[in-house]
Every structure is written in C-alpha cells, then in structure tokens.
C-alpha positions in Angstrom: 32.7 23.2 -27.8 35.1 25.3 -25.6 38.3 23.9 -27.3 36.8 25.2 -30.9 36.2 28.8 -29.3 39.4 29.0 -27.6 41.0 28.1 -30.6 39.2 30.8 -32.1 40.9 33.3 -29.7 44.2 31.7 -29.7 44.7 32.8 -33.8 42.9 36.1 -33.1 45.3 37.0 -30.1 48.3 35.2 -31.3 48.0 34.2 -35.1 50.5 36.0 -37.7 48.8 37.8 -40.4 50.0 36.2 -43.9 48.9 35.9 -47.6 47.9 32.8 -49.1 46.9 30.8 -52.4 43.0 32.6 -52.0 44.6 36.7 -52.1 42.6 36.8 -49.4 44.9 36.8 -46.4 44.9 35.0 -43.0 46.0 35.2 -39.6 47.0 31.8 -38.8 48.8 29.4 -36.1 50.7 26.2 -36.4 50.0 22.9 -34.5 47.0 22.6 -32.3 45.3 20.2 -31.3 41.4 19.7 -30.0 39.3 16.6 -28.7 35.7 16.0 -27.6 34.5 13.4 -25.4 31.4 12.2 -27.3 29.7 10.7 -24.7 29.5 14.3 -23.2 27.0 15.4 -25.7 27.6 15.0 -29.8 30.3 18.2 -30.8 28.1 20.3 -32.6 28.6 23.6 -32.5 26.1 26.3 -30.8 27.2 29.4 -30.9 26.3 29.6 -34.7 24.1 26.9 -36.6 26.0 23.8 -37.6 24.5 23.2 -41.2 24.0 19.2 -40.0 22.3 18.1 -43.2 25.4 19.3 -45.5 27.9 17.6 -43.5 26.0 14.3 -43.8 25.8 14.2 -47.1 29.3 15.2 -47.8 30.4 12.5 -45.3 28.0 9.5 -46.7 29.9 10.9 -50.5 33.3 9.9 -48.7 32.0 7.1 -47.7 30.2 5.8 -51.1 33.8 6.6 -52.6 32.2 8.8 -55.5 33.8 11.6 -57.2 30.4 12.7 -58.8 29.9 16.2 -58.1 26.0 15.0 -58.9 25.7 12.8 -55.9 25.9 15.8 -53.7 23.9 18.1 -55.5 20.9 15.4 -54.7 21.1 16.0 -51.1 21.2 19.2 -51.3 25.0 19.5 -50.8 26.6 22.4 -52.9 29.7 23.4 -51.0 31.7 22.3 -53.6 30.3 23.6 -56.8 32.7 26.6 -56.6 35.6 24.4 -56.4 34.8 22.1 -59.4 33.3 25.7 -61.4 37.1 26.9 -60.4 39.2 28.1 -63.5 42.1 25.5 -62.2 39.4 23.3 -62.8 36.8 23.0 -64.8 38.2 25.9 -66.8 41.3 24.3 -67.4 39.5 20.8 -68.3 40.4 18.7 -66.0 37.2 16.9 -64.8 36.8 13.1 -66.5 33.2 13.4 -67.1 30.3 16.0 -66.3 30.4 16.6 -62.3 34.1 14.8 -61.6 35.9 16.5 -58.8 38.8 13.8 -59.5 40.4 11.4 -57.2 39.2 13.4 -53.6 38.7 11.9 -50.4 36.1 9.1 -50.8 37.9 7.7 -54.0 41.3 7.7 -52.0 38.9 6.0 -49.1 37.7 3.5 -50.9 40.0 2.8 -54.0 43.6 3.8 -53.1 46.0 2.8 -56.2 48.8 0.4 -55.9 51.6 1.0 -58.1 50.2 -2.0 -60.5 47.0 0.0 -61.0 45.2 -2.1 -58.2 42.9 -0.6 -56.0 42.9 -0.6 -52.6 39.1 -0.3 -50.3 40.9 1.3 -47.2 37.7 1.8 -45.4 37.2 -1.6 -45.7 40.4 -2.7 -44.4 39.9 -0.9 -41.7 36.6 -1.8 -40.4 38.1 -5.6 -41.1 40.6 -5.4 -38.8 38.8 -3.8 -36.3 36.5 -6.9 -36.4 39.5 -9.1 -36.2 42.2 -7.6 -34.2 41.5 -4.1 -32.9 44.9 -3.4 -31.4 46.4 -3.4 -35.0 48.2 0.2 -34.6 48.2 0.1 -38.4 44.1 1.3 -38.8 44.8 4.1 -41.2 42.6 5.9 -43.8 44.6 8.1 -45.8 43.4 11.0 -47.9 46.0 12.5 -49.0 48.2 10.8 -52.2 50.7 12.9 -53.3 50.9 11.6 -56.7 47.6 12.4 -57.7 47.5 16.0 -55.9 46.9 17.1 -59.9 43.9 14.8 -59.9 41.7 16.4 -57.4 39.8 19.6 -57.9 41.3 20.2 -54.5 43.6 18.4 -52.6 42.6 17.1 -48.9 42.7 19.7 -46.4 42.0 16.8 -44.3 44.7 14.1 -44.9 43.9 11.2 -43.1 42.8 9.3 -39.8 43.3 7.0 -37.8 41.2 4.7 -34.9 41.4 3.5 -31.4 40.2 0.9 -30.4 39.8 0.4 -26.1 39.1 -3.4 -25.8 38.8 -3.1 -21.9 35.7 -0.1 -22.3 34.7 -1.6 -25.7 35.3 2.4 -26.3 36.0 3.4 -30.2 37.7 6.8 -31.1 39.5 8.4 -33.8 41.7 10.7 -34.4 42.1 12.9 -37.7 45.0 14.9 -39.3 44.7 17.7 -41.2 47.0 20.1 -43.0 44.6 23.7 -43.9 42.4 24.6 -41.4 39.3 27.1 -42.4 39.0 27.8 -38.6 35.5 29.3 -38.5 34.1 27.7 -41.9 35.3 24.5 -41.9 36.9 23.0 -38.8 33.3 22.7 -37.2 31.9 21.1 -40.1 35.2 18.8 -39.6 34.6 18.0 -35.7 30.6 17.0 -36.9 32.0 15.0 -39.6 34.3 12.8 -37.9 32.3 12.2 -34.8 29.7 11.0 -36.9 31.9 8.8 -38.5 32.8 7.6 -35.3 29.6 6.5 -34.1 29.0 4.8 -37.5 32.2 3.0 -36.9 31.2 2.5 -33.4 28.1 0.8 -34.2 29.0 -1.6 -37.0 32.0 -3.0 -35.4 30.5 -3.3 -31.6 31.4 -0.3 -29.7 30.6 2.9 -27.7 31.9 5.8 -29.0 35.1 7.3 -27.1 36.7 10.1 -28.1 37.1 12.7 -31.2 40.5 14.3 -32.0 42.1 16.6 -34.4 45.7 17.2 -35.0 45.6 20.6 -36.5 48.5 22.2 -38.9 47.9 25.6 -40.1 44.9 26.5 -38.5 44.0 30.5 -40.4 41.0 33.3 -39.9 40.6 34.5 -43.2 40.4 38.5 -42.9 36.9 38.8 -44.2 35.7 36.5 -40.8 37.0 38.7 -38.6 33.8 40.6 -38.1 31.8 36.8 -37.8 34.1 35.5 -35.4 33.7 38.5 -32.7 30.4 38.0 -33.2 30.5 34.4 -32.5 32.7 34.7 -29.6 30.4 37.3 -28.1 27.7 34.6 -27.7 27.5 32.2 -25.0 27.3 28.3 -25.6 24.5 26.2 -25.2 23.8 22.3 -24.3 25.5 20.0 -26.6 22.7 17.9 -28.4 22.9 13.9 -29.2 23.3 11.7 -32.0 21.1 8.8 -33.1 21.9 6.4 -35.7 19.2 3.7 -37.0 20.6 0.9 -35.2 19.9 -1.3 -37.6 22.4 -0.4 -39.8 25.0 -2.9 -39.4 27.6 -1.6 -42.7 28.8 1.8 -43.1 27.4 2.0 -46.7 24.3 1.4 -45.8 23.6 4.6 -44.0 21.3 7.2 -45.6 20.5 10.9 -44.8 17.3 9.3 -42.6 19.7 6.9 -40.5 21.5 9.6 -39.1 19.5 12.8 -37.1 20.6 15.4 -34.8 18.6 15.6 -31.3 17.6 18.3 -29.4 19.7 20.6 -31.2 19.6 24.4 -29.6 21.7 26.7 -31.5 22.2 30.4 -32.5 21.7 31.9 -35.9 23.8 31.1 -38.5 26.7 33.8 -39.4 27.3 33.8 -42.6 30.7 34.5 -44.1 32.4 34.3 -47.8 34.3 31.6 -48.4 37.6 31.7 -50.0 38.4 29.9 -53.6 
C-alpha cells in the first residue's frame, strides 16, 4: 500500500488548505492517481485496521441495487446512518419510505433511468458483454446521474468505473473514478471495495484478477486527521494479505458476507478519527 501512504504525504507536504461543504476544512490536491497489482497480495491496508466486514456489506448493497438504509444495518454496516439522520435529509423529508437513502450507487448500478422512465441493469450489461465480447471499450458502470443529484442522501463521491478485460492473460482489471476523496477515511475503504469487486467480476466471467486503479479528483485531509495521519505514517507496513471467494459462486448477486473472507490479515490498530457530515 505504498501508493496510498505516499499519497498521504503528497497532500500533507503539498496540499492547499481550503474550506468546504463540512466547515471543517481540508488540505487537498487535485488529480492523482493510484493502482495495485492484485496478484501481489489483496490491497488492504496495514498500517491501521481496514474495517473488512463494513466494506463488504456496503459493496454487496451496491450490488443488490437497494436503497434501504435497513439492508445495511443487518450486517452490521452503519456508516451511513449520519448521512440519512442529516437535516438535508431526513430533516428536510426527503427519504421515500423509512430507511431510503434515494437513488445512490447500487440503484444507479442496477436501475439507471432512461428518459421514458425505463430502467437500465448496468451491472448486468456489463458482465454480458464481458461474456460475449470483452474488448467492448464501452464496459461502463456509472454512478453518478446528474439529474437525480437531489435524489440521493449524498451524491457519489465515487462516480463510476470502468473494466479491462486482457484476452491474451485472461487478466480482468478495473479502473474507478472518483470526484471527493476522504483520503484517510475513505479512499482505503474504496481501494478494498473495488478490488473486491474485481475478483467477483473475475470469477464469474472467467478470469484472474489484473489490476486495481483509481483516478482521483480532489483528494483532501480533513484538519481533524492531521494528528491520525502522522500517526499512521509513523508506522511501518506489513505483508499484504489474500482474498478468497467461494468459488462456487458463479453470479455476482449471489455472494454473501460468508463467500467473501480476508486471509492472513496482519494489521495495526485502528486510528480512529471523526468523520465529516
């Protein structure tokens, strides 16, 4: 993970301080970019505890394309209660019913709307065409739908992705965009994320897993991590662990929390830090 701790030095050495939307304020940078090879070791991060379980269940959310702030809650999964609890929110009455968090990523996934009101499974179209022509440059996912920015209890930091598919190596990888970058909150849970979803992809279509990437916009240390991140830098890295999927699995909505583990996962204690609303 030496691309995600030099990043964390770049915006601590060069960032400009700024306010933003929070009050908090940030230093930030503009336009970075990091990759992992994933058969190096699965890019989890150990210089701080990567909180595996939380990810997973956000991700497998995306992927079921609920908006149900419920469906987390059962796994355990409660980083976004403060958002939907948030006065732009739920105190200004937007959710649809009890628990909505609106049109966010996994409805955009899985039921992007047409402008006749049809819905379009984009997750679906993608692992289709990976089955029947992988070098389609077209093998989008999309997060991010402008018109419906209102609709979401908070609109995708992440925006979209997009895959790779090496027919000579048989190698899948996948590259993600995204526009706000939480730098020591978030962008590790991000990295986990999206190499999961790699494998998973991997696996149901027929191939190895290649590379992660992230094309990075406004990548920001909120002031109040300032102390967390010296801290983290001051620690030194340990083995990356692997990733093991039930390969029996054969679509992506058939993964559950036990299809997906973490091996031989060596870490150092969490840091915790606030996060910013």
């Amino acid at each position: 993970m030496k691309a995600y701790l030099d990043l964390l030095r770049d915006v601590i050495e060069q960032g400009v301080d700024m306010q933003d939307r929070t009050g908090v304020g940030t230093r930030s940078v503009f336009g970075r970019m990091v990759r992992f090879d994933l058969q190096a070791g699965f890019p989890a991060l150990t210089t701080k505890r990567l909180a595996f379980k939380t990810m997973l269940a956000e991700l497998l959310f995306f992927i079921s394309g609920s908006s149900d702030i419920h469906d987390l809650q059962k796994n355990n999964c409660h980083i976004w209660d403060a958002n939907y609890e948030a006065d732009y929110w739920k105190g200004a009455g937007k959710p649809r019913f009890d628990g909505d968090l609106g049109r966010v990523y996994g409805v955009q996934w899985r039921n992007w709307l047409r402008p006749d009101g049809a819905g379009v499974d984009q997750l679906q179209n993608l692992v289709d065409t990976l089955n029947s022509n992988p070098t389609d440059r077209r093998m989008l996912v999309w997060a991010y739908n402008p018109g419906e920015t209102d609709q979401q209890c908070l609109p995708p930091c992440h925006m979209g992705f997009q895959v790779y598919a090496n027919t000579r190596d048989r190698t899948l990888s996948l590259m993600w965009s995204q526009r706000s970058i939480d730098l020591f909150l978030g962008l590790s849970f991000n990295i986990a994320s999206y190499a999961v979803l790699t494998h998973m992809l991997a696996q149901v279509c027929g191939y190895r897993p290649g590379e992660v990437v992230g094309s990075l916009g406004n990548v920001h240390i909120y002031n109040n991590h300032f102390d967390a991140v010296q801290e983290q830098l001051a620690r030194e890295p340990k083995a990356l662990p692997s990733l093991w999927l039930n390969p029996e699995i054969t679509r992506l909505e058939d993964f559950t929390m036990d299809d997906v583990r973490l091996l031989d996962y060596e870490h150092h204690p969490a840091i915790k830090a606030p996060m910013a609303v």
